[in-house]
C-alpha positions in Angstrom: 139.2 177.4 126.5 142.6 175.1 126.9 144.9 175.9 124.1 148.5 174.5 123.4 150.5 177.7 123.8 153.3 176.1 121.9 152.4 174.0 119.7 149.5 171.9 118.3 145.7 173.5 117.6 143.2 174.8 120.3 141.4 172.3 122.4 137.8 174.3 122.7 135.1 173.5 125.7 134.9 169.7 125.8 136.1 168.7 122.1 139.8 168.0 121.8 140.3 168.2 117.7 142.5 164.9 117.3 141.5 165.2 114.0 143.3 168.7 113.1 146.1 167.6 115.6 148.2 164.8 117.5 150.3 167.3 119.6 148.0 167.4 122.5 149.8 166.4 126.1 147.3 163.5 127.0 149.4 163.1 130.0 148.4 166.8 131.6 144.5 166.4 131.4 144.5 164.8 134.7 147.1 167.6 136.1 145.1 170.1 134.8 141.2 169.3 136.2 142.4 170.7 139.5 143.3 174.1 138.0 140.0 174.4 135.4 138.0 173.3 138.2 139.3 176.3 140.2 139.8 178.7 137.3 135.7 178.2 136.4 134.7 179.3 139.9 136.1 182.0 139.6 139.5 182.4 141.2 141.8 184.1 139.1 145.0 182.5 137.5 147.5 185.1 139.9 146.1 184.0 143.1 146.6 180.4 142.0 150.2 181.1 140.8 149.3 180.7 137.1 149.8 184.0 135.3 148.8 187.3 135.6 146.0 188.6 133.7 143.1 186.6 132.7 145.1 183.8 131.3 146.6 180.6 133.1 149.4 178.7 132.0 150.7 175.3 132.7 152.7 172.8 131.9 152.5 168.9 130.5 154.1 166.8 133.4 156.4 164.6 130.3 159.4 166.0 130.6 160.5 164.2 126.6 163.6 163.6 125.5 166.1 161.5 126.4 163.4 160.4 129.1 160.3 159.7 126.9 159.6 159.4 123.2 157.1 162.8 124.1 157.3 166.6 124.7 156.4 169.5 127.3 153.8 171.2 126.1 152.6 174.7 127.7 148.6 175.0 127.7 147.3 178.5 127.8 144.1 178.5 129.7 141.3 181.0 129.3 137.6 180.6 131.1 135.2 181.0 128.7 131.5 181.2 129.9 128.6 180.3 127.2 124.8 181.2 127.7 123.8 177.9 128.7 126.4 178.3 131.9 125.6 181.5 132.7 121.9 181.2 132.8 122.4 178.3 134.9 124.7 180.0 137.1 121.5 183.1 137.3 118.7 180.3 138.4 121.5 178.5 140.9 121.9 181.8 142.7 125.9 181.6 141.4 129.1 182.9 141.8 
């Protein structure tokens, strides 16, 4: 799961709610595939220099005001496997 840690609502799986929210950093999706790409196979958050614990964090690259009309944002991120992945993951022989 990605989640805003500071503000806005939770961005779950693959469905960003812009809907419930418009305080999602669109700008730190691309910044952030290298990390959730990482963080899903399985290395953890400390060795990557995200956190401690079980949780990443990281933050949107626009820095706001005076420079943009925008806002840092700091997204919590939490891997959070479903059955579909993990049985997958069982018949793949993975990690």
């Amino acid at each position: 799961m990605l989640y805003p840690a500071l503000k806005g609502e939770a961005c779950e799986k693959k469905n960003v709610k812009l809907d419930e929210t418009d305080a999602i950093c669109t700008h730190a999706f691309a910044s952030l595939l290298p990390y959730i790409v990482a963080l899903r196979k399985g290395i953890k958050p400390s060795e990557l220099g995200l956190g401690r614990g079980e949780k990443a964090y990281v933050q949107c690259l626009d820095p706001g005001p005076p420079y943009t009309n925008g806002g840092t944002v700091i997204f919590e991120i939490t891997v959070v496997r479903d059955e579909a992945e993990e049985g997958v993951e069982d018949s793949e022989g993975g990690s």
